[in-house]
N, C-alpha and C positions, 0 to 999 in steps of 0.2 A: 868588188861590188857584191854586194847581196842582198837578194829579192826584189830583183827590180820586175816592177809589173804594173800593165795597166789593164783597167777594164776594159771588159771584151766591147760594149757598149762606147768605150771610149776611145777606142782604136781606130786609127786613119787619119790623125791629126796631128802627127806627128811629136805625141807629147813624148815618146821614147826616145826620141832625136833629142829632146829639150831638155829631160833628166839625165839622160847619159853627158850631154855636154855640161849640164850645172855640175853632176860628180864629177869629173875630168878639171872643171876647172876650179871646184875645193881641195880637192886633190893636190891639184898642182902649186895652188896659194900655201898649205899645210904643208908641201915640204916633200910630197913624198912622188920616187922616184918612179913607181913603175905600178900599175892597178891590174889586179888577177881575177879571176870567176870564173865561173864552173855551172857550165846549161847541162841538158840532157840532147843526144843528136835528136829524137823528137820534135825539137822547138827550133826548128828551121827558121822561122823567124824570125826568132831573138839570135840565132847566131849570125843571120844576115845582117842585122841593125849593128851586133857587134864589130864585123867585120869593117861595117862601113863607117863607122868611127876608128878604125886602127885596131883593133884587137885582130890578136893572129892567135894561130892554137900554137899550146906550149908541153912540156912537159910536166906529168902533174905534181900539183905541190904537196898535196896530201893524200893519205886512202880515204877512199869512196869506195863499200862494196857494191853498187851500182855499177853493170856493165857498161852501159851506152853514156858515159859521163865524158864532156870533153869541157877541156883546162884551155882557159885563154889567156893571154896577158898585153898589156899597152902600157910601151916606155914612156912617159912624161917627159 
């Protein structure tokens, strides 16, 4: 996943609950086995919402010269 974001004005409605589940389940129609992303620790949370749909921290897949950058991943 990348750039998932809503407005700050639009926040509390759980529209990030809505979009992370419509990607997870294009995703999972498409074919593909497992969904990766990469927040900054910063954004507490976005890593909370993450977590709460199954994303766990992984090891990274790519370089980021960004210190505070953490890799997450959820098995389909």
């Amino acid at each position: 996943m990348k750039r998932l974001c809503v407005r700050p004005e639009e926040r509390g409605h759980a529209l990030g609950d809505c979009l992370i589940e419509s990607i997870v389940d294009y995703a999972k129609e498409s074919g593909y086995k497992e969904l990766v992303l990469d927040t900054i620790e910063s954004l507490q949370a976005a890593i909370h919402l993450y977590k709460k749909h199954g994303f766990v921290e992984c090891e990274p897949y790519y370089h980021n010269p960004m210190d505070d950058v953490i890799y997450m991943s959820k098995q389909l």
